[in-house]
Biotite code that builds the C-alpha atoms (Angstrom):
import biotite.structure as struc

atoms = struc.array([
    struc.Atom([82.572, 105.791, 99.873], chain_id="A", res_id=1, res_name="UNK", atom_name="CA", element="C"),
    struc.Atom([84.746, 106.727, 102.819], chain_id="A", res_id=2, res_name="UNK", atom_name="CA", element="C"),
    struc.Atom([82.976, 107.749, 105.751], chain_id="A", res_id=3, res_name="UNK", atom_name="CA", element="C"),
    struc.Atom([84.651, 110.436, 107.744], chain_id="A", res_id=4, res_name="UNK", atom_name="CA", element="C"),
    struc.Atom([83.526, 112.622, 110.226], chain_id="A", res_id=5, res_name="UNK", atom_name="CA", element="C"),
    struc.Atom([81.208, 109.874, 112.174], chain_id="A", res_id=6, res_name="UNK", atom_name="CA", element="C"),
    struc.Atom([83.615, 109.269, 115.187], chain_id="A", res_id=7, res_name="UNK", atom_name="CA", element="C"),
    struc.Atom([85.996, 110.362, 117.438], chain_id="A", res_id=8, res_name="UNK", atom_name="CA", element="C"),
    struc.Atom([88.121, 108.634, 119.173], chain_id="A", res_id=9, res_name="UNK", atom_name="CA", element="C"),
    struc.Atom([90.461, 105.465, 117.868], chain_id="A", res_id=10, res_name="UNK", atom_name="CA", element="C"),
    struc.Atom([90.624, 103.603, 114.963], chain_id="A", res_id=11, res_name="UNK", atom_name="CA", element="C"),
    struc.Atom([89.564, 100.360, 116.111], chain_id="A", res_id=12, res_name="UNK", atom_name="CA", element="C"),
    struc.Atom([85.954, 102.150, 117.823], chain_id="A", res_id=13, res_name="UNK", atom_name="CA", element="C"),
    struc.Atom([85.751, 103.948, 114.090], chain_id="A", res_id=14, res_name="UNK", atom_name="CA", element="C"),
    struc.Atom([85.977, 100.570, 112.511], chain_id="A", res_id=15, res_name="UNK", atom_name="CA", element="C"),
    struc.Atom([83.268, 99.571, 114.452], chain_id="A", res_id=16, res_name="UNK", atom_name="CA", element="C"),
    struc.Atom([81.029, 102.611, 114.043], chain_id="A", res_id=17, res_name="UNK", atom_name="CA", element="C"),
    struc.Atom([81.697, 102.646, 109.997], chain_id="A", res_id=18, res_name="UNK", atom_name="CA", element="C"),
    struc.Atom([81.318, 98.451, 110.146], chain_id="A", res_id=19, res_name="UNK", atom_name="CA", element="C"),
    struc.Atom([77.707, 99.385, 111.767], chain_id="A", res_id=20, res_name="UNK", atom_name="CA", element="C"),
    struc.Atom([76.390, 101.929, 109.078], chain_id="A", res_id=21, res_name="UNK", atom_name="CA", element="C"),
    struc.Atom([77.589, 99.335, 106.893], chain_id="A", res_id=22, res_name="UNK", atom_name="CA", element="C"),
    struc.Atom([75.396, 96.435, 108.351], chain_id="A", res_id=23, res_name="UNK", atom_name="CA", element="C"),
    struc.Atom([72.884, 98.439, 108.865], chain_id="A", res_id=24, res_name="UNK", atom_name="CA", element="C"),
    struc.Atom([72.622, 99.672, 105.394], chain_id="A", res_id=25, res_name="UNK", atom_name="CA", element="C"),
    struc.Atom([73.636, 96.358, 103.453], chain_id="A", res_id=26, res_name="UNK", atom_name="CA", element="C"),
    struc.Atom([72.864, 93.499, 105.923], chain_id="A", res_id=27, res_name="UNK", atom_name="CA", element="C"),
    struc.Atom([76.266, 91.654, 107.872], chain_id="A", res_id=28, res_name="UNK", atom_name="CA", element="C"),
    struc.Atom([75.877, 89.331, 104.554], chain_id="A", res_id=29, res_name="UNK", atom_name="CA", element="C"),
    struc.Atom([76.026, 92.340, 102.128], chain_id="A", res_id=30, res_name="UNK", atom_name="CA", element="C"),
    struc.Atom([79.553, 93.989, 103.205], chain_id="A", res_id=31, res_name="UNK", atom_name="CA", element="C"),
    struc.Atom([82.973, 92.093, 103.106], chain_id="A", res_id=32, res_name="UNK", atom_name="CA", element="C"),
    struc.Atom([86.382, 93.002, 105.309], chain_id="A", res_id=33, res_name="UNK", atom_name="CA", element="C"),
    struc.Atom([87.752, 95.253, 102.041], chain_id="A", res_id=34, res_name="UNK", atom_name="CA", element="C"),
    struc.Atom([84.025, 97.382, 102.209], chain_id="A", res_id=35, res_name="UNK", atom_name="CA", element="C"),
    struc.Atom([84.498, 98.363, 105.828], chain_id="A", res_id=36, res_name="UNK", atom_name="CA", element="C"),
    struc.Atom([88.313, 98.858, 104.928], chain_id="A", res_id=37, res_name="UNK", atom_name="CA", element="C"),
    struc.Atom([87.064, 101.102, 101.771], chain_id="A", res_id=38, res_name="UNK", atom_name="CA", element="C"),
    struc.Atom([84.511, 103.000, 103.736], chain_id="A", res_id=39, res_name="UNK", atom_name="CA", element="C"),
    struc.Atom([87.533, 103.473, 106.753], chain_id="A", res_id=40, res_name="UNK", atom_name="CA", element="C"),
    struc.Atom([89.932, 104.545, 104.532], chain_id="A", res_id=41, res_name="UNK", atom_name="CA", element="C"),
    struc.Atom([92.211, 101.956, 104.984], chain_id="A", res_id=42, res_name="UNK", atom_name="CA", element="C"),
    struc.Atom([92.829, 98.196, 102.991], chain_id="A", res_id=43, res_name="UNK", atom_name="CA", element="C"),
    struc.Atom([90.284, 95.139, 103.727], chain_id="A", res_id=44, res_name="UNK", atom_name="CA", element="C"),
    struc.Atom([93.839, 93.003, 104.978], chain_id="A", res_id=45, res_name="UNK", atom_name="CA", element="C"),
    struc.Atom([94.856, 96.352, 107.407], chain_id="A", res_id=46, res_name="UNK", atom_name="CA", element="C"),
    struc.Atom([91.525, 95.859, 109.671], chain_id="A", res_id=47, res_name="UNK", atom_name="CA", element="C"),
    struc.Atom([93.528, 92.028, 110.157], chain_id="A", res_id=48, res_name="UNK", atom_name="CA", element="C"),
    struc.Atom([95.627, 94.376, 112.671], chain_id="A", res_id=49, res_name="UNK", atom_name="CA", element="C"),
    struc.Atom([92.578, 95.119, 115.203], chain_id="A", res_id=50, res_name="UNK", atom_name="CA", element="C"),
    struc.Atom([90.050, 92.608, 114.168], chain_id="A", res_id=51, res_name="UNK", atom_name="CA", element="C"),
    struc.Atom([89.961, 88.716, 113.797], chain_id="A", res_id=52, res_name="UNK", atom_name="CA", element="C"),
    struc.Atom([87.503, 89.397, 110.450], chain_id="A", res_id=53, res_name="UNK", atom_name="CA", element="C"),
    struc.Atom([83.599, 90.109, 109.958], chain_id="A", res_id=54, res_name="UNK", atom_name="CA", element="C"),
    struc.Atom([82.333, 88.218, 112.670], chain_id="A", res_id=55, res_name="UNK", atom_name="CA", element="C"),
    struc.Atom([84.547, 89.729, 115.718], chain_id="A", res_id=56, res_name="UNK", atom_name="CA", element="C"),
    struc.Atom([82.967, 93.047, 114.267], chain_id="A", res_id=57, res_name="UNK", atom_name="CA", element="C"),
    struc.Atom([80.145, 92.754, 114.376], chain_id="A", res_id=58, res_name="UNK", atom_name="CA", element="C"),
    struc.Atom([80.423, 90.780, 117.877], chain_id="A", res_id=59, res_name="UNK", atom_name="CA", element="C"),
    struc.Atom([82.317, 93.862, 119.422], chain_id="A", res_id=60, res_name="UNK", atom_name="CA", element="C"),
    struc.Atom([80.197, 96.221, 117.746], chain_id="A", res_id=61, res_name="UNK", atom_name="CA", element="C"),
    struc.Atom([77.217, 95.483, 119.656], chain_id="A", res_id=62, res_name="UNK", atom_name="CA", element="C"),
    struc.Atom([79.457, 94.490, 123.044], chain_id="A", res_id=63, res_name="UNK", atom_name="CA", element="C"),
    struc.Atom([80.789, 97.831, 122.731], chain_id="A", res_id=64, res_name="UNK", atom_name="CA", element="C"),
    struc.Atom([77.717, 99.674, 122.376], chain_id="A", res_id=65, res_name="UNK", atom_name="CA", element="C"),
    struc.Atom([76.048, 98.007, 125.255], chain_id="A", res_id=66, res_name="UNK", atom_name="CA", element="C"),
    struc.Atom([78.882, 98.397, 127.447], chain_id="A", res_id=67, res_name="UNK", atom_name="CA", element="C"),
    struc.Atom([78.615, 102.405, 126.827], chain_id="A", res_id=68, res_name="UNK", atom_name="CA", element="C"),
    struc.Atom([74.436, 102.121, 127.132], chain_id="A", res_id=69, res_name="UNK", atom_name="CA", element="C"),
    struc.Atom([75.310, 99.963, 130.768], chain_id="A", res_id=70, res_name="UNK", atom_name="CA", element="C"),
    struc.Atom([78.532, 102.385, 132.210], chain_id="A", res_id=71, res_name="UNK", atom_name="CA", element="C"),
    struc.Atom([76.924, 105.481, 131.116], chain_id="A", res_id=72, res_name="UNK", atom_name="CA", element="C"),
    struc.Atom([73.257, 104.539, 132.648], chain_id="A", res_id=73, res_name="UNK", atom_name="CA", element="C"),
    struc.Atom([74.508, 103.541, 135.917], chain_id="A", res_id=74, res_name="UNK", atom_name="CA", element="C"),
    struc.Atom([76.428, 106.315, 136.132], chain_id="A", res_id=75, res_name="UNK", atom_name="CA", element="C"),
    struc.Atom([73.819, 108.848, 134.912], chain_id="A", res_id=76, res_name="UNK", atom_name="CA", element="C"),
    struc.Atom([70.940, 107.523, 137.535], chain_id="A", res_id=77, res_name="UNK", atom_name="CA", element="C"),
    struc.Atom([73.821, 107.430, 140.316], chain_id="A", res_id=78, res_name="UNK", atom_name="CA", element="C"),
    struc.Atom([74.207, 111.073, 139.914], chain_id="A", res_id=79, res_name="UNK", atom_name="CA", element="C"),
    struc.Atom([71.034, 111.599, 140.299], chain_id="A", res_id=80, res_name="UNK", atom_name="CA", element="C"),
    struc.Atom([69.760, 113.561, 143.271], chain_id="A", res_id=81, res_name="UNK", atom_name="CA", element="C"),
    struc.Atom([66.391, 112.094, 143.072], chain_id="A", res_id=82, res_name="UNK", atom_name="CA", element="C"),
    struc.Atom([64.252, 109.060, 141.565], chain_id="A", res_id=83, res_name="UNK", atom_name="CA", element="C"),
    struc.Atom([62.664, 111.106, 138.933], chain_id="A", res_id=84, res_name="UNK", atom_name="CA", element="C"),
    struc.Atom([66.103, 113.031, 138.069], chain_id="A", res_id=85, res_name="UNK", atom_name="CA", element="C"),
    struc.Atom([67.469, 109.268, 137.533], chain_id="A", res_id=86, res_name="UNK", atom_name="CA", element="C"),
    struc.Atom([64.530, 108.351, 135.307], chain_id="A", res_id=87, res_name="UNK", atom_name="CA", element="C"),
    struc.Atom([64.857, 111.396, 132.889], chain_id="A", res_id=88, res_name="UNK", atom_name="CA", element="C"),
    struc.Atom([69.008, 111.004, 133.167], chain_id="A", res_id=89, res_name="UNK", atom_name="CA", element="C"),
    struc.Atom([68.423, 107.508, 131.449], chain_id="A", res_id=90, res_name="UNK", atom_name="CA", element="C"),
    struc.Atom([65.525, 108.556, 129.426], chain_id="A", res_id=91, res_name="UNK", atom_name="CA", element="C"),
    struc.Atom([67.768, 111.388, 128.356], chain_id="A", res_id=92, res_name="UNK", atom_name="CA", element="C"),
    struc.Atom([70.739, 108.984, 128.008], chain_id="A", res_id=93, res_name="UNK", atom_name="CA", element="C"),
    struc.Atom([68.863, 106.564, 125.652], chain_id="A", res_id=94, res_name="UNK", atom_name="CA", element="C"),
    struc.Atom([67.294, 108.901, 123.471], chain_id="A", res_id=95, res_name="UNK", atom_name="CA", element="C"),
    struc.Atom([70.715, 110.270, 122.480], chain_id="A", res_id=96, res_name="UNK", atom_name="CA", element="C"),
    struc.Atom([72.071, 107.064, 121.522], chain_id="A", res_id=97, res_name="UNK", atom_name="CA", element="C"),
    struc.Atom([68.927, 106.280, 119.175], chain_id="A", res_id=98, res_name="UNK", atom_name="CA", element="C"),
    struc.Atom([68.833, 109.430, 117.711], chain_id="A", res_id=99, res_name="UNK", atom_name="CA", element="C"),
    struc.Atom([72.597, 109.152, 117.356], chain_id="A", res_id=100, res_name="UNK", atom_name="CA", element="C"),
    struc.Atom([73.638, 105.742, 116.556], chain_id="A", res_id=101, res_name="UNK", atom_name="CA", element="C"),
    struc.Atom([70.769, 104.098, 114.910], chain_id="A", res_id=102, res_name="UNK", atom_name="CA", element="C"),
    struc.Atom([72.591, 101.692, 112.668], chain_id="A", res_id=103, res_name="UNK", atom_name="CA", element="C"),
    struc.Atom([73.204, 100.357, 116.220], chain_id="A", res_id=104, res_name="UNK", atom_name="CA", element="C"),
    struc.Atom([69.650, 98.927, 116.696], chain_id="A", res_id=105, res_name="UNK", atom_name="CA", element="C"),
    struc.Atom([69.202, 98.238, 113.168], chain_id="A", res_id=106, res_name="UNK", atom_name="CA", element="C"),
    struc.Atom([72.017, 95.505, 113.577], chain_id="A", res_id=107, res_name="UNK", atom_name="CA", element="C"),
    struc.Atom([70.551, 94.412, 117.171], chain_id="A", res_id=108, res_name="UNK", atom_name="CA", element="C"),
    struc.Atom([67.503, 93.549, 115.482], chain_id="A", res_id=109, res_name="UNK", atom_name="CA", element="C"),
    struc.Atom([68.567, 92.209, 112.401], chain_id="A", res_id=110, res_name="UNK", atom_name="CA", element="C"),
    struc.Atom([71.556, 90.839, 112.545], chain_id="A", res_id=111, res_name="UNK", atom_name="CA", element="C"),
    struc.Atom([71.249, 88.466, 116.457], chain_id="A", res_id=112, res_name="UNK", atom_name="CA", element="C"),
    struc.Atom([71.445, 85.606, 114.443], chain_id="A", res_id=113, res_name="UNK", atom_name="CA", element="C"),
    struc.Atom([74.835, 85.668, 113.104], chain_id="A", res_id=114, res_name="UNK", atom_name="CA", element="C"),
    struc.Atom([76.482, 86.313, 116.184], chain_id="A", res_id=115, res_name="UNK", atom_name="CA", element="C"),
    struc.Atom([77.953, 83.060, 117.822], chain_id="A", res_id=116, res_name="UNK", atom_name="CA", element="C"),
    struc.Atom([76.290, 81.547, 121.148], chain_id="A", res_id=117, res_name="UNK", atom_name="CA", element="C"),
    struc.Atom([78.865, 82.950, 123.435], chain_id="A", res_id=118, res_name="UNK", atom_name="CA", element="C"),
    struc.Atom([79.011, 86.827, 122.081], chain_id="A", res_id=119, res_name="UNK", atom_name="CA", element="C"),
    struc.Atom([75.079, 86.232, 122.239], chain_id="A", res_id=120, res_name="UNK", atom_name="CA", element="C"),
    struc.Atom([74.989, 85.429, 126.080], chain_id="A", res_id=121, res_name="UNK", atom_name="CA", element="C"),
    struc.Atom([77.620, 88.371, 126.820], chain_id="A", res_id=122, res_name="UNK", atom_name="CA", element="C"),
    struc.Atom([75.823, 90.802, 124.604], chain_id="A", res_id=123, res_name="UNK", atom_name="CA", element="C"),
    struc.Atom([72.410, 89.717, 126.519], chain_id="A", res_id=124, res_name="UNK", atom_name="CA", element="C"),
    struc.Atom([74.163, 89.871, 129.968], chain_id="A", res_id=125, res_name="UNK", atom_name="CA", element="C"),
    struc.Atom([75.406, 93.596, 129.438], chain_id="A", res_id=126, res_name="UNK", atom_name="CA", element="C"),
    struc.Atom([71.623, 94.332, 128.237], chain_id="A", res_id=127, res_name="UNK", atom_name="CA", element="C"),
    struc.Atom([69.785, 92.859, 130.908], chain_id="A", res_id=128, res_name="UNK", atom_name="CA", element="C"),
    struc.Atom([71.985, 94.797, 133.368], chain_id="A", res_id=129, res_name="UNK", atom_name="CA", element="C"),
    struc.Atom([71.267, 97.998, 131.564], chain_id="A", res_id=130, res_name="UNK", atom_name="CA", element="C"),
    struc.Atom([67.371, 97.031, 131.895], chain_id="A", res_id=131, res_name="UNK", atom_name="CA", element="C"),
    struc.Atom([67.598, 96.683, 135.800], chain_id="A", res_id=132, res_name="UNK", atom_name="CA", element="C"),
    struc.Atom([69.229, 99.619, 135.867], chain_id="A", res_id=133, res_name="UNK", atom_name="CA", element="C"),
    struc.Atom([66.068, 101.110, 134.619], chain_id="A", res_id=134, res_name="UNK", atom_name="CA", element="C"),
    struc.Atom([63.977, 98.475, 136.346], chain_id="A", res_id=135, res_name="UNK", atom_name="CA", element="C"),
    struc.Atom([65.535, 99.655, 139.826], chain_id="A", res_id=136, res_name="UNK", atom_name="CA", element="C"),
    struc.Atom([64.346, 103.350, 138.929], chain_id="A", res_id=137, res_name="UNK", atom_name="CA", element="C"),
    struc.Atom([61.024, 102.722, 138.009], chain_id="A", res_id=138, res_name="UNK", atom_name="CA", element="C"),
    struc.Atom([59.850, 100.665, 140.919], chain_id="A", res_id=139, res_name="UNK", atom_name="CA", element="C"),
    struc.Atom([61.032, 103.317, 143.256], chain_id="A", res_id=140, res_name="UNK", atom_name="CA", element="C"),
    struc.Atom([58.696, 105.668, 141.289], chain_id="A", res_id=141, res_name="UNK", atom_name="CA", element="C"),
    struc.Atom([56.359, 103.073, 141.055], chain_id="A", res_id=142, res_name="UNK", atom_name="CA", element="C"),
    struc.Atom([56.013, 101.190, 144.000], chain_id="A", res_id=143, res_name="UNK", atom_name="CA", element="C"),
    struc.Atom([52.457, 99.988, 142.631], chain_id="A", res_id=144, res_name="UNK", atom_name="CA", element="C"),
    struc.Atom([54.439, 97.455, 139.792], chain_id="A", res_id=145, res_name="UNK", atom_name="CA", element="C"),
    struc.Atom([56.220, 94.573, 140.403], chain_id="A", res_id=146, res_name="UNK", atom_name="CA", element="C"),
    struc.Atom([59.361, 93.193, 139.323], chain_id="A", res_id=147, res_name="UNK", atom_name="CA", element="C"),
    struc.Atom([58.265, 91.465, 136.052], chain_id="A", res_id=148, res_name="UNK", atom_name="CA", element="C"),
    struc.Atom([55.846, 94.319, 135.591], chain_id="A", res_id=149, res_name="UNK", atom_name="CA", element="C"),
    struc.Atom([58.498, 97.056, 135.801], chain_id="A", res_id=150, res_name="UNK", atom_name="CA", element="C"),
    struc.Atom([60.352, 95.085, 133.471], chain_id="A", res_id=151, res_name="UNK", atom_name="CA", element="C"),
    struc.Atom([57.937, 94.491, 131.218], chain_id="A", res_id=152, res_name="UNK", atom_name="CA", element="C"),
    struc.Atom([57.222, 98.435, 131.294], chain_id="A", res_id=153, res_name="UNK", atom_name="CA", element="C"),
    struc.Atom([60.978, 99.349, 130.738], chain_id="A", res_id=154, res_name="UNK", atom_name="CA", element="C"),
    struc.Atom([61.420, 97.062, 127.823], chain_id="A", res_id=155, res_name="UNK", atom_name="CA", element="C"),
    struc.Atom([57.730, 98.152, 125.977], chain_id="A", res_id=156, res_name="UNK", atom_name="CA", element="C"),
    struc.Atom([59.827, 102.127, 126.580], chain_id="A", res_id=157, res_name="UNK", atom_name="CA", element="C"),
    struc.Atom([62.537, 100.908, 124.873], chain_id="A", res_id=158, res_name="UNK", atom_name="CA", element="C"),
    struc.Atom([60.826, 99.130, 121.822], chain_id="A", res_id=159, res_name="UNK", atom_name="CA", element="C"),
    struc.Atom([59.357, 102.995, 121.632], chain_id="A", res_id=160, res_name="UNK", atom_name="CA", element="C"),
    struc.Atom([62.677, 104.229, 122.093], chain_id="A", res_id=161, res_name="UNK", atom_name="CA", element="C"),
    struc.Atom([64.829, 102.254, 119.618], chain_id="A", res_id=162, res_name="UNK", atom_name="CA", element="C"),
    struc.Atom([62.174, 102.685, 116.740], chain_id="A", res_id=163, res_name="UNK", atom_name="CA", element="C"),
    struc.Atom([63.665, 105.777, 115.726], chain_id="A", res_id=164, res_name="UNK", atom_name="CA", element="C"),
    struc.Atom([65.728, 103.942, 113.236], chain_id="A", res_id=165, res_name="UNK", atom_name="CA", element="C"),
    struc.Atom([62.363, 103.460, 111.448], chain_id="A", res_id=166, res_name="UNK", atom_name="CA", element="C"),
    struc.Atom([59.870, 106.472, 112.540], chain_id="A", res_id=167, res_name="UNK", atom_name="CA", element="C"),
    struc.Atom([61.970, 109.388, 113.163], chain_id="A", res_id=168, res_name="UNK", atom_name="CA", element="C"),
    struc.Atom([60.479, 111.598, 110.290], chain_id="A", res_id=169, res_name="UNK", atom_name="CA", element="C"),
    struc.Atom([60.476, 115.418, 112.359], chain_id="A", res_id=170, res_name="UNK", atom_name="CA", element="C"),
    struc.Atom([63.179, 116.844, 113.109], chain_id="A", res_id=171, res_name="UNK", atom_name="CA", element="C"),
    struc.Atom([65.783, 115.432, 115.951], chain_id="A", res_id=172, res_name="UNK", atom_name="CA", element="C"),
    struc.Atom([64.517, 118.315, 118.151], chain_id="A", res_id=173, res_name="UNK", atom_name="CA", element="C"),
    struc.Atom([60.978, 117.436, 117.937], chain_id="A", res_id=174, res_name="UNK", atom_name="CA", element="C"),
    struc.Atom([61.718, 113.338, 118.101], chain_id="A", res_id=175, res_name="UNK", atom_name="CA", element="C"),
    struc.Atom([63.793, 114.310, 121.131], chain_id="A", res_id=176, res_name="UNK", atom_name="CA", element="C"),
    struc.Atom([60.769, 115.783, 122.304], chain_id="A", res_id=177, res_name="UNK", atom_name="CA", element="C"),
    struc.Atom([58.447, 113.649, 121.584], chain_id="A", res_id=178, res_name="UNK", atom_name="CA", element="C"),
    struc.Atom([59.958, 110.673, 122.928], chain_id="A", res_id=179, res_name="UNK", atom_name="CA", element="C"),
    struc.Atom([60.767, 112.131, 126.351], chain_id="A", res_id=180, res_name="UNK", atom_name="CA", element="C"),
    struc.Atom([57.231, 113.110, 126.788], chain_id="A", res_id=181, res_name="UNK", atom_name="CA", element="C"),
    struc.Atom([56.191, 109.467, 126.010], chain_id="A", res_id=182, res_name="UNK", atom_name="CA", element="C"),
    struc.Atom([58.913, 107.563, 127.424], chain_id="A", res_id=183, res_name="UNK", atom_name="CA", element="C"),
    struc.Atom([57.939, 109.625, 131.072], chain_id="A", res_id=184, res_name="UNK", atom_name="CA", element="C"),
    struc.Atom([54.452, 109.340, 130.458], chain_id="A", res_id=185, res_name="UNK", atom_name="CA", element="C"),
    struc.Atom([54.668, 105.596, 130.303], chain_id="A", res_id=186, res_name="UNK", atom_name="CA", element="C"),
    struc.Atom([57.455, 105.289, 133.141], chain_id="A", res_id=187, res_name="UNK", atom_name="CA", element="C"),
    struc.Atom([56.901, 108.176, 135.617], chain_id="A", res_id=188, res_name="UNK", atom_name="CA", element="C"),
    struc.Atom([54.685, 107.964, 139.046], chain_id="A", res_id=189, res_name="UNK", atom_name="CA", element="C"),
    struc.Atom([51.265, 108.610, 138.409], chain_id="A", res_id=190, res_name="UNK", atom_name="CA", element="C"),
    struc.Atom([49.654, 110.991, 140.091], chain_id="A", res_id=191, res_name="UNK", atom_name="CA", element="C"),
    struc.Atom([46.940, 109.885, 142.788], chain_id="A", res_id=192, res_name="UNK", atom_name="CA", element="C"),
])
C-alpha cells in the first residue's frame, strides 16, 4: 500500500510520517526499510539516500515531532496576550497534533525501548522543555501549585491528551471538544 496524501512538505519529513503509521500499525519490529520504501513509493535501498536505516527513523521521527510540539508551543503561548490565552494556545496546539498525528504517540509509547541511549536523552530533553513550557503557564494561573505539582498536573493533561490514539470514538469535532473542556478544567485558575 502506498500512502499518499498524509504530508506535505519534503520527502525525507514524508518518510518519516509514512515510517510512523507504519510503526504504529505493525510495531518498529514488524516493518523493514523496503515496507516504508513500498508504502513511500519509492525502493527500500532509495530511503539509503536520507536515512542511515530503521533505527535513524524512527530516532528522527520522534526528534522531529517533538521539536515541532516544543517551537510551535513556545511560540503559540508567546503570542499570547494573556495567561489564559497561552493556556488554551497550547491546549489548542496539542490537541491538533493528537487528533492529527496519532501514530506519533503510539510509537512514543511503544516503541522507547528501541531507541539508543543518546536519541533517548535528546528526545527526553526536547519533551521536558515542551512540559515547562506548559509548566510556566499554569503556575501563573495557578499560583496555589508548586513546581512539581504543576508538573505533575501538566503531564496527568497530557496522558488525557495523547489517549486519543486509543479513545477517540466521536467524531474529531466532538473529541476536540471534549478534550478542551477537560484539559482547561483540569489546568485553568479556579475560581475563588
Amino acid at each position: 500500500m502506498v500512502y499518499t496524501g498524509l504530508v506535505a512538505g519534503n520527502r525525507k519529513q514524508q518518510i518519516l510520517d509514512i515510517a510512523a503509521v507504519l510503526f504504529a500499525e505493525r510495531g518498529f519490529h514488524g516493518v523493514s526499510v523496503h515496507d516504508i520504501g513500498a508504502a513511500c513509493g519509492i525502493s527500500g535501498p532509495a530511503l539509503y539516500k536520507h536515512f542511515s536505516g530503521k533505527d535513524e527513523i524512527l530516532a528522527r521521527s520522534l526528534t522531529t515531532i517533538s521539536e515541532q510540539l516544543l517551537t510551535t508551543g513556545r511560540s503559540r503561548a508567546a503570542a499570547a496576550s494573556t495567561a489564559d490565552d497561552a493556556l488554551t494556545a497550547l491546549i489548542d496546539w496539542h490537541i491538533d497534533f493528537a487528533l492529527g498525528h496519532p501514530a506519533f504517540i503510539v510509537i512514543q509509547e511503544r516503541e522507547w525501548a528501541n531507541l539508543d541511549a543518546e536519541e533517548r536523552k535528546e528526545v527526553r530533553a526536547l519533551q521536558l522543555a515542551y512540559i515547562d513550557v506548559w509548566v510556566d503557564t499554569v503556575r501563573l494561573l495557578r499560583p496555589d501549585l508548586g513546581q512539581p505539582e504543576a508538573r505533575a498536573a501538566v503531564q496527568a493533561t497530557f496522558g488525557l491528551l495523547n489517549s486519543t490514539p486509543h479513545s477517540a470514538r466521536i467524531s474529531g469535532g466532538r473529541m476536540r471538544e471534549l478534550l478542551q473542556g477537560l484539559a482547561l478544567g483540569a489546568l485553568a485558575r479556579r475560581s475563588s
